[in-house]
Residue frames as a rotation matrix with the C-alpha (Angstrom) as fourth column:
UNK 1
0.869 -0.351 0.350 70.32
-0.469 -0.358 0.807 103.22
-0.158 -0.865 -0.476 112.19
UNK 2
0.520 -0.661 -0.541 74.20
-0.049 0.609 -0.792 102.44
0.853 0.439 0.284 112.32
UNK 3
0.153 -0.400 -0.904 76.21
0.934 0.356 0.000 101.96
0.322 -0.844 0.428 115.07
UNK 4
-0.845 -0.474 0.248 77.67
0.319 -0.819 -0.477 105.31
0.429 -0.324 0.843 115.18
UNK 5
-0.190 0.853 0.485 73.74
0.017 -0.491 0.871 106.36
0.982 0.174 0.079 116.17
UNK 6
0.672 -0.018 -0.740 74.11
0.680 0.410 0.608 104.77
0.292 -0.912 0.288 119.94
UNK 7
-0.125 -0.786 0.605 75.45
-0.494 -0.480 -0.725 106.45
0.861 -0.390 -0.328 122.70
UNK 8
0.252 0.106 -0.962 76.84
0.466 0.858 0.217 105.49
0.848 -0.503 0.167 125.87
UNK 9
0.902 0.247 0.353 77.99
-0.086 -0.700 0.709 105.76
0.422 -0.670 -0.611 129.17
UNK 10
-0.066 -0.816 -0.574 81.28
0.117 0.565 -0.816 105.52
0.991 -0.121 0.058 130.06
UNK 11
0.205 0.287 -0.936 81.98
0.643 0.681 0.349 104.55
0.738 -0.673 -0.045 133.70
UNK 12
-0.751 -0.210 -0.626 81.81
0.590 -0.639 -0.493 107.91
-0.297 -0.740 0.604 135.03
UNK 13
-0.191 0.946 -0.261 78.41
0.733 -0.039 -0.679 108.51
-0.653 -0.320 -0.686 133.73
UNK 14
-0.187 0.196 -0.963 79.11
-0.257 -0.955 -0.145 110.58
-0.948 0.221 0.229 131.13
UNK 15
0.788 0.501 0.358 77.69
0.207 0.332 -0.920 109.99
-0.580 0.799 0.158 127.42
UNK 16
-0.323 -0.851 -0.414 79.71
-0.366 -0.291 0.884 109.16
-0.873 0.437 -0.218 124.71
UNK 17
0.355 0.675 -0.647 78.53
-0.843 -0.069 -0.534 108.94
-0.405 0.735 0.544 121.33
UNK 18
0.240 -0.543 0.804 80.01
-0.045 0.821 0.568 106.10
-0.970 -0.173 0.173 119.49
UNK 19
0.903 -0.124 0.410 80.44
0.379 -0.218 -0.900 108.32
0.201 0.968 -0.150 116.10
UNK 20
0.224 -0.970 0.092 84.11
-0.817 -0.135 0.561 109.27
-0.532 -0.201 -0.823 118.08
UNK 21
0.036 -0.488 0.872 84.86
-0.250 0.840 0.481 105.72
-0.967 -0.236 -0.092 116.69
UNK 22
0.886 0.463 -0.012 84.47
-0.115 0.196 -0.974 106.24
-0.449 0.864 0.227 113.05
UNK 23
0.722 -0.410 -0.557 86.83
-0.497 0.252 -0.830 104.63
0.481 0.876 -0.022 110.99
UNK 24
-0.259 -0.878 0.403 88.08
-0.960 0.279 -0.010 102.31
-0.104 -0.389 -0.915 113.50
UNK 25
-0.321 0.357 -0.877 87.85
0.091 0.934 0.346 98.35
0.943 0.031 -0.332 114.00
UNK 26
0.047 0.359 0.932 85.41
-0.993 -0.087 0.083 98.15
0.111 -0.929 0.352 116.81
UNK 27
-0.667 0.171 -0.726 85.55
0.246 0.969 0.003 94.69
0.704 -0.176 -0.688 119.18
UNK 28
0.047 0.698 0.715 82.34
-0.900 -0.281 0.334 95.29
0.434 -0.658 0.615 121.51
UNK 29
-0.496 -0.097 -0.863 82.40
0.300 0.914 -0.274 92.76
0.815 -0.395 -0.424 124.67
UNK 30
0.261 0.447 0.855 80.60
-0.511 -0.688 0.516 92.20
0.819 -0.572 0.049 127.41
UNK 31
-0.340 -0.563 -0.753 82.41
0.224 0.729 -0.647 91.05
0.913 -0.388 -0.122 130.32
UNK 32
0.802 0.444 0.400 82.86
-0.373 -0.152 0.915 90.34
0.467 -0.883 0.043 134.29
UNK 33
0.103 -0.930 -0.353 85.25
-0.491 0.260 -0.831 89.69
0.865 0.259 -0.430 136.30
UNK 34
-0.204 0.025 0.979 83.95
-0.863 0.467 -0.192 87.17
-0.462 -0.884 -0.074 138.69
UNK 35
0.880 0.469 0.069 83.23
-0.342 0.729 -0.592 84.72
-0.328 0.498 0.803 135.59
UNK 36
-0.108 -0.752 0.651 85.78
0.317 0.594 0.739 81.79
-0.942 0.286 0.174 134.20
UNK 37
0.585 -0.506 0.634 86.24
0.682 -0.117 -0.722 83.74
0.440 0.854 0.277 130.95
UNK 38
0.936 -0.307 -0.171 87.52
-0.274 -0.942 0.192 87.21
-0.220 -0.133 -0.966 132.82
UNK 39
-0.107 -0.964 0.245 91.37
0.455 0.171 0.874 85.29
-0.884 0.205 0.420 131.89
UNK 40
0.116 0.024 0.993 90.12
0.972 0.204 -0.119 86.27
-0.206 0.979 0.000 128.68
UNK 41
0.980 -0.064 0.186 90.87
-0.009 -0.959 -0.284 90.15
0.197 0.277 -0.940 129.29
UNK 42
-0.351 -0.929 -0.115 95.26
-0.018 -0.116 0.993 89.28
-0.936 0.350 0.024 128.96
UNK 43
-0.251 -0.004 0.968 94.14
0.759 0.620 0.199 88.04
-0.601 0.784 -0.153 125.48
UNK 44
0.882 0.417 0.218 91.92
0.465 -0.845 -0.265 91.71
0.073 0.335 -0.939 124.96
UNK 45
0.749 -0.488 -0.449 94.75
0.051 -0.633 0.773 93.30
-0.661 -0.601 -0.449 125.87
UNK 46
-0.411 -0.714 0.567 97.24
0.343 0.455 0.822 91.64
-0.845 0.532 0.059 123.97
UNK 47
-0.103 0.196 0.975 95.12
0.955 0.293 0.042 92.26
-0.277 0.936 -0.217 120.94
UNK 48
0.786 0.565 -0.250 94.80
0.596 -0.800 0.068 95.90
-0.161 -0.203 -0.966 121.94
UNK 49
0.407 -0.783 -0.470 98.26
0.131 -0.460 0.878 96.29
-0.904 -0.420 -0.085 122.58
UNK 50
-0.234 -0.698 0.677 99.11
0.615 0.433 0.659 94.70
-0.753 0.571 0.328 119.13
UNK 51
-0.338 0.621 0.707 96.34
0.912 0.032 0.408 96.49
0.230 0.783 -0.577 116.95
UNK 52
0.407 0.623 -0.667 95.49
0.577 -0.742 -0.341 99.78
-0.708 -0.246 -0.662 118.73
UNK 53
-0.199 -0.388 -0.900 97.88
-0.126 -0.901 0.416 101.77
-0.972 0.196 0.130 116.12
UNK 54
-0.831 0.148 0.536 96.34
0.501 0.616 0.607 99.64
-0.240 0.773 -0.587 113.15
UNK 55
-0.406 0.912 0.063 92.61
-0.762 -0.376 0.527 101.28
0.504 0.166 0.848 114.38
UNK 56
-0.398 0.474 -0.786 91.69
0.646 0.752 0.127 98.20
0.651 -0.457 -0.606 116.75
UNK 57
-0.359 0.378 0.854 89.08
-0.822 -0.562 -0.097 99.72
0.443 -0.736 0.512 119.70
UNK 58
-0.396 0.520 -0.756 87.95
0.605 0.768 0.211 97.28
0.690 -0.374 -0.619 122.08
UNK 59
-0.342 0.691 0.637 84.61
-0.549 -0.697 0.462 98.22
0.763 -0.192 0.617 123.95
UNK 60
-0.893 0.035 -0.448 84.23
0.329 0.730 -0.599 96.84
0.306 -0.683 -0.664 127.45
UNK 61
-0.096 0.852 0.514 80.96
-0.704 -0.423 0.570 96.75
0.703 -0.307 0.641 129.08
UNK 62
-0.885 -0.392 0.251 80.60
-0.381 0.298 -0.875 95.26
0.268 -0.870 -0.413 132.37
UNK 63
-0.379 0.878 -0.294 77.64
-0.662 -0.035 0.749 93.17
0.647 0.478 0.594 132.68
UNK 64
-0.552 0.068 0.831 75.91
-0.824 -0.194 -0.532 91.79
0.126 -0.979 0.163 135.65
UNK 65
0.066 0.997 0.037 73.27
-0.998 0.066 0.011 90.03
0.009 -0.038 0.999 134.26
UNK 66
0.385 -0.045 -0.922 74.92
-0.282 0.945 -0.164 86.35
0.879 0.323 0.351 133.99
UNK 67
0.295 -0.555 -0.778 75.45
0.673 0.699 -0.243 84.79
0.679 -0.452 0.579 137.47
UNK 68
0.979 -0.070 -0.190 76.37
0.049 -0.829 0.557 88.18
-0.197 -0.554 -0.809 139.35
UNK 69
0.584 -0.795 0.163 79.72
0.759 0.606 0.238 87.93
-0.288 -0.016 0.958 138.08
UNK 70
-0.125 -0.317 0.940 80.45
0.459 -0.858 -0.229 91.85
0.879 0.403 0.253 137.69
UNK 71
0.692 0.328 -0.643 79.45
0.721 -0.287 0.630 92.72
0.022 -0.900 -0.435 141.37
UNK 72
-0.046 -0.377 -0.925 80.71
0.720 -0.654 0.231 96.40
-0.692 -0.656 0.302 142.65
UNK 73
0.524 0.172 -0.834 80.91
-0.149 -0.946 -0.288 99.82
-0.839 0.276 -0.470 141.19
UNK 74
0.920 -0.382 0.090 82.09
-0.105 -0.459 -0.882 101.16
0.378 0.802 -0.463 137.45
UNK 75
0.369 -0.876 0.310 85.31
-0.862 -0.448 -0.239 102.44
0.348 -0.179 -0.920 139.39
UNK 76
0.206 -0.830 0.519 85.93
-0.851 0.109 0.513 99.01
-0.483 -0.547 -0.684 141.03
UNK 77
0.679 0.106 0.726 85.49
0.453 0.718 -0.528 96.61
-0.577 0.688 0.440 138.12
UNK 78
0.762 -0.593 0.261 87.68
-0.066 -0.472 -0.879 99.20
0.645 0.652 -0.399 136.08
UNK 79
0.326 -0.641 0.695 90.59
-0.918 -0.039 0.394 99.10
-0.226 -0.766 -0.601 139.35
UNK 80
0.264 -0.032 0.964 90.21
-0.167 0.983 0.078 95.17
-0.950 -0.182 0.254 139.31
UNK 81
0.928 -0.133 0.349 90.89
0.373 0.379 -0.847 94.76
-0.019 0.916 0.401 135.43
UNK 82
0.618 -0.760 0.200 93.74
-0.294 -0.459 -0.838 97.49
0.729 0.459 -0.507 135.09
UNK 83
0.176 -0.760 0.626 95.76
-0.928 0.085 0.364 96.17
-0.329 -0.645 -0.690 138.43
UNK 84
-0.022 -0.056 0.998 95.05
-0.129 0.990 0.053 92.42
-0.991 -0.127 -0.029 137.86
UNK 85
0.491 0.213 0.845 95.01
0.716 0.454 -0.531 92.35
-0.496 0.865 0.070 133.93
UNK 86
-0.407 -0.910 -0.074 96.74
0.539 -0.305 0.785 95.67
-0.737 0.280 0.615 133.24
UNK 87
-0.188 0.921 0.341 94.23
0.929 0.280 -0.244 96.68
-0.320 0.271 -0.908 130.93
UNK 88
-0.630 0.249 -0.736 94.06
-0.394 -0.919 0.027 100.77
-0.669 0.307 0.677 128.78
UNK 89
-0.746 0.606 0.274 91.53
0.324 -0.028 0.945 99.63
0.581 0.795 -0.176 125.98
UNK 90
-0.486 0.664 0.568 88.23
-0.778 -0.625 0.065 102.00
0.399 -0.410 0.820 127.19
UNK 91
-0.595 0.668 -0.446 85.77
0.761 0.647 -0.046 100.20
0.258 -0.367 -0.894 129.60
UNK 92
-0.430 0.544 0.721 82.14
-0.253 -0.839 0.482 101.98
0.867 0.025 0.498 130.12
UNK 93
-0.471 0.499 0.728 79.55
-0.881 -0.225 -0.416 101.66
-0.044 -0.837 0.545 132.48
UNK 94
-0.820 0.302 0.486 77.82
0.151 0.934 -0.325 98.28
-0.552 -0.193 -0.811 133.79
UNK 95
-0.244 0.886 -0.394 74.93
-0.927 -0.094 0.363 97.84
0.285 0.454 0.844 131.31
UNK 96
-0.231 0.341 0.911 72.60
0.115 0.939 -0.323 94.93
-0.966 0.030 -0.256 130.52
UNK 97
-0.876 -0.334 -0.348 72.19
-0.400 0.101 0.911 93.04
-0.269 0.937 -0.222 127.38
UNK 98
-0.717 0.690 -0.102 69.18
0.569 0.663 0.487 91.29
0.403 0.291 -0.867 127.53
UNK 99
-0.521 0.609 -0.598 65.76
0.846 0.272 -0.459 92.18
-0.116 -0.745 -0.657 128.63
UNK 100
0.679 0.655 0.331 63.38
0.688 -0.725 0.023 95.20
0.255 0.212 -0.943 129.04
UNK 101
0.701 -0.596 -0.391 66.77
-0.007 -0.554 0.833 97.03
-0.713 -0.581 -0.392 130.53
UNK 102
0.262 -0.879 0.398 69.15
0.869 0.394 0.298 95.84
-0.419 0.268 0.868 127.78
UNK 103
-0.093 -0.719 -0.689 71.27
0.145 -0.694 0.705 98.50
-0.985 -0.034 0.169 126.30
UNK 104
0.779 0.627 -0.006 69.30
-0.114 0.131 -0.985 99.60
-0.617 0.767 0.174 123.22
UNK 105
0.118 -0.843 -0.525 73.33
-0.993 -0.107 -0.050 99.37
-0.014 0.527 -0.850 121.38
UNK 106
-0.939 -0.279 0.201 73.29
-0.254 0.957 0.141 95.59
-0.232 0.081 -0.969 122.10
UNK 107
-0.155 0.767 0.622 69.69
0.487 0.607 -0.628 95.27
-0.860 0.206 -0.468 120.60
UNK 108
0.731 -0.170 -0.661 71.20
-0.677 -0.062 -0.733 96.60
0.084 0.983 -0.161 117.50
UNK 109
-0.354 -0.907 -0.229 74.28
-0.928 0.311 0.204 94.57
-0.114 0.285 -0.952 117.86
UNK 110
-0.584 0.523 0.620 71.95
0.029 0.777 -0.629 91.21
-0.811 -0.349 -0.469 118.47
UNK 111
0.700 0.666 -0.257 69.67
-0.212 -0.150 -0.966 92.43
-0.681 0.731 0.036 115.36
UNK 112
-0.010 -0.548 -0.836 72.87
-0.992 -0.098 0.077 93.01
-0.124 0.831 -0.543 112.91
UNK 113
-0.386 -0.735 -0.558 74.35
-0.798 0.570 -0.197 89.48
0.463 0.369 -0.806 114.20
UNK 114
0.591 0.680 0.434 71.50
-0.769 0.638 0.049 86.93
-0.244 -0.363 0.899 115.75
UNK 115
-0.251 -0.658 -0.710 73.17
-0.764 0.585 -0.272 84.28
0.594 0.474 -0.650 113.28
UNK 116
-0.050 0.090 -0.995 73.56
0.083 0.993 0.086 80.57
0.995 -0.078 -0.057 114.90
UNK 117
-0.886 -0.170 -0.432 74.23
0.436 0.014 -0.900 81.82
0.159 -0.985 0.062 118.30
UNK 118
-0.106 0.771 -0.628 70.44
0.993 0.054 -0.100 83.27
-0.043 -0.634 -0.772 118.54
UNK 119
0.143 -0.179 0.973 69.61
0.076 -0.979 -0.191 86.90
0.987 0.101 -0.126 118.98
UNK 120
0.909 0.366 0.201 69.96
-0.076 -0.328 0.942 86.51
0.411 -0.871 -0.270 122.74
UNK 121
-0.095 -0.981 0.172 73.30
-0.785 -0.033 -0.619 87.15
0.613 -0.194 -0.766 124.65
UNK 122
0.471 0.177 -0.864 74.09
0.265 0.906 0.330 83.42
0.841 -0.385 0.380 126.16
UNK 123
0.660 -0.232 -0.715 76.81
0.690 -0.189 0.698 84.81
-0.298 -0.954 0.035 128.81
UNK 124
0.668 -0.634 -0.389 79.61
-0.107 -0.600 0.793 87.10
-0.736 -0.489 -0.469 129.58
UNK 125
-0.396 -0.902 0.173 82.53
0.033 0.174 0.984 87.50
-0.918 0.395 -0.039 126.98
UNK 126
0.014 0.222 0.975 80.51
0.936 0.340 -0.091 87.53
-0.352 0.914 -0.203 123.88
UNK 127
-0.542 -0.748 -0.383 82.22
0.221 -0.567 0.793 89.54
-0.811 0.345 0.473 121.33
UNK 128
0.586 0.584 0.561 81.16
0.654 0.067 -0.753 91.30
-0.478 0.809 -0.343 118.25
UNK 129
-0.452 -0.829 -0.330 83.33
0.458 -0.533 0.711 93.00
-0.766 0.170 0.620 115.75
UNK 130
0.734 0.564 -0.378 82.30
0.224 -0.727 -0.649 96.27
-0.641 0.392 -0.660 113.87
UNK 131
0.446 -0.314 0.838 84.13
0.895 0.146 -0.422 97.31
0.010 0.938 0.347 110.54
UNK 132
-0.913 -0.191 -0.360 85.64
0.230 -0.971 -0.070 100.93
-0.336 -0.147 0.930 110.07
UNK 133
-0.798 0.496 0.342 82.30
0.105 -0.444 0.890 101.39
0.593 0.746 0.302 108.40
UNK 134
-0.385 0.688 0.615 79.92
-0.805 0.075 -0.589 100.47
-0.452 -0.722 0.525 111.56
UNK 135
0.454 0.509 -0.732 78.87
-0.580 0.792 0.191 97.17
0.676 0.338 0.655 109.64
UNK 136
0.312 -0.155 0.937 78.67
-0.847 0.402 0.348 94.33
-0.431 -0.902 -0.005 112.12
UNK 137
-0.076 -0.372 -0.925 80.81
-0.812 0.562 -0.159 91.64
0.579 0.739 -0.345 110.45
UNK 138
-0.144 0.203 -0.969 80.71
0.141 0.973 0.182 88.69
0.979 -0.111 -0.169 113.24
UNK 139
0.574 0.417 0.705 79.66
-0.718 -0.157 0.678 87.78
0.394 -0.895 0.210 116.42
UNK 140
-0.441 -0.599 -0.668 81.83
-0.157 0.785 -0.599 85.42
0.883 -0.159 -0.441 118.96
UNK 141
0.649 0.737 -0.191 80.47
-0.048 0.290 0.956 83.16
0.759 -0.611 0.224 121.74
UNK 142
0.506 -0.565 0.652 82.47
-0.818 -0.554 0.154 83.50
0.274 -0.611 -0.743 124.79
UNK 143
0.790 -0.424 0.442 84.30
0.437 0.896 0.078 80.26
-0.429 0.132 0.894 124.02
UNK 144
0.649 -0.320 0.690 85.72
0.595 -0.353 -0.722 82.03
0.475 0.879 -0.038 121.26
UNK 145
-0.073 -0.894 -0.442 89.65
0.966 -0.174 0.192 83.17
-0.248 -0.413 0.876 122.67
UNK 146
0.554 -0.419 -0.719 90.81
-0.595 -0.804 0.011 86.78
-0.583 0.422 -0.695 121.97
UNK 147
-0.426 -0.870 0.249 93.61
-0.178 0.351 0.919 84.33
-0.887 0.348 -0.304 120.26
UNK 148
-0.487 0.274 0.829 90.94
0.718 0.666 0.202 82.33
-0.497 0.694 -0.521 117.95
UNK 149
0.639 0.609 0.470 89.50
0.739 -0.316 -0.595 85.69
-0.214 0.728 -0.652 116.65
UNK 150
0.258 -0.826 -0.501 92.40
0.034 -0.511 0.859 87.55
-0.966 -0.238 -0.103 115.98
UNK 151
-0.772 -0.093 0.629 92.43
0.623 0.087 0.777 86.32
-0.127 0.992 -0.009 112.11
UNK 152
0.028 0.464 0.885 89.20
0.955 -0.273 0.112 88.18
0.294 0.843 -0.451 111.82
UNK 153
0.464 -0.184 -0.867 90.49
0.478 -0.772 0.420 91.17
-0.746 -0.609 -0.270 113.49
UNK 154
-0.356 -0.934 0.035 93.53
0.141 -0.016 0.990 91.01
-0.924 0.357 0.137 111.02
UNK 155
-0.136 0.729 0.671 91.14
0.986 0.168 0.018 91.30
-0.100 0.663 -0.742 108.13
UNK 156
0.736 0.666 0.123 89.35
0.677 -0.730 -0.098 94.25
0.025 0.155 -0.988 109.13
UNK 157
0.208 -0.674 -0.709 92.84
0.578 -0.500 0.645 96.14
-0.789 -0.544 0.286 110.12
């Protein structure tokens, strides 16, 4: 299986394969925007803004499962990012990462990149960057700025 094999949902419920994304740099996050990283979607942005004509994608997924910190609908977690952050890089439907529910795409992304951080997702904001090829090249812990991974962004470009 490679990435491109996964499909999703964006945040009107409709399925979207994730073989539309061949030959781009994928960043895959999962975020919220009731949690003390959500500052960290100016930084997505910024890197979106700089890199979308390079092939950067950034993949939002709204994710509930740390703390309730994603509370309301698809439509008002997408509102709340693009008024208050400004935000055009795609955002999909609330998933989950962990558990008997997780989002069978983030239990390949967790298989590719387990690494030091574990194979479990610790919280909100943790990043993983995909290659133009679909090879998962690193995982980031939601410490980890949009700023401080931006060199390996620049790499894959």
């Amino acid at each position: 299986m490679s990435i491109y094999d996964y499909s999703v949902k964006d945040r009107k419920g409709n399925d979207i394969s994730l073989d539309r994304f061949k030959g781009k740099v994928l960043l895959i996050v999962n975020t919220a925007t009731g949690c003390g990283f959500t500052p960290q979607y100016e930084g997505l942005e910024k890197l979106y803004k700089t890199y979308k004509e390079k092939g950067l994608e950034i993949l939002d997924f709204p994710c509930n499962q740390f703390g309730n910190q994603a509370p309301g609908s698809d439509d008002e977690i997408h509102e709340f990012c693009t008024l208050k952050y400004n935000t055009t890089f795609d955002q999909f439907a609330k998933i989950e990462v962990n558990g008997e529910n997780e989002s069978p795409l983030y239990t390949f992304l967790k298989k590719e990149q387990g690494g030091v951080l574990g194979s479990k997702i610790k919280w909100n904001f943790t990043k993983f960057l995909v290659n133009r090829e679909g090879k998962v090249m690193a995982r980031f812990a939601p410490t980890d700025t949009p700023e401080k991974i931006e060199k390996s962004i620049k790499e894959l470009i």
